[in-house]
N, C-alpha and C positions, 0 to 999 in steps of 0.2 A: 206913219207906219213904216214908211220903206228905209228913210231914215234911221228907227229903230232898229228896223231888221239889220240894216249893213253896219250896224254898230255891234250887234250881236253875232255878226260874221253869218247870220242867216242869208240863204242865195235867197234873192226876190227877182222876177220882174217887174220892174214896172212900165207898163202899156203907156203911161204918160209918153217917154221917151220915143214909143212906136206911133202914136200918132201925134203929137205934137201940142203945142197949148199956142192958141185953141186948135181943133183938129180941122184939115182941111175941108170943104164943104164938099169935097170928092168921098169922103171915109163918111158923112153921115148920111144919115138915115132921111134927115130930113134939114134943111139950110138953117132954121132955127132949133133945132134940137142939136146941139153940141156934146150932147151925152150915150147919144146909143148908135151904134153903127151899122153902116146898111152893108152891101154884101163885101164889097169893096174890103173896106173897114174889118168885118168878119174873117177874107182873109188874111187879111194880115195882121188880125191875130193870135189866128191858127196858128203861121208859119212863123209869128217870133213866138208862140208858144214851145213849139214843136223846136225851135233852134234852141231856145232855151233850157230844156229836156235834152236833149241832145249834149249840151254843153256842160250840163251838171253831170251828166253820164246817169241818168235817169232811163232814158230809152236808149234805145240802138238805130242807128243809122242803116233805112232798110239796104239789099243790095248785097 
């Protein structure tokens, strides 16, 4: 899908790139769970969310 989207000039993020393949055992939730992220994990996908938003000029940069 993300793929498609940046062929279609659609902005995506993809979170892969933010936590990495496979994600470090710091970002989950649990050492065999590779898929859901504990808090760690959580923010930093706030904060590439939130960059990301910010980049597209979607939100505003508070301040």
């Amino acid at each position: 899908m993300v793929g498609i989207a940046r062929e279609l000039g659609v902005p995506v993020l993809d979170l892969r790139r933010v936590f990495g393949d496979p994600p470090p055992l710091t970002l989950r939730i649990h050492p065999d769970d590779p898929w859901h992220p504990g808090a760690a994990g959580h923010r930093l996908v706030g904060e590439a969310t939130a960059a990301f938003l910010d980049e597209q000029r979607l939100i505003g940069t508070p301040g």
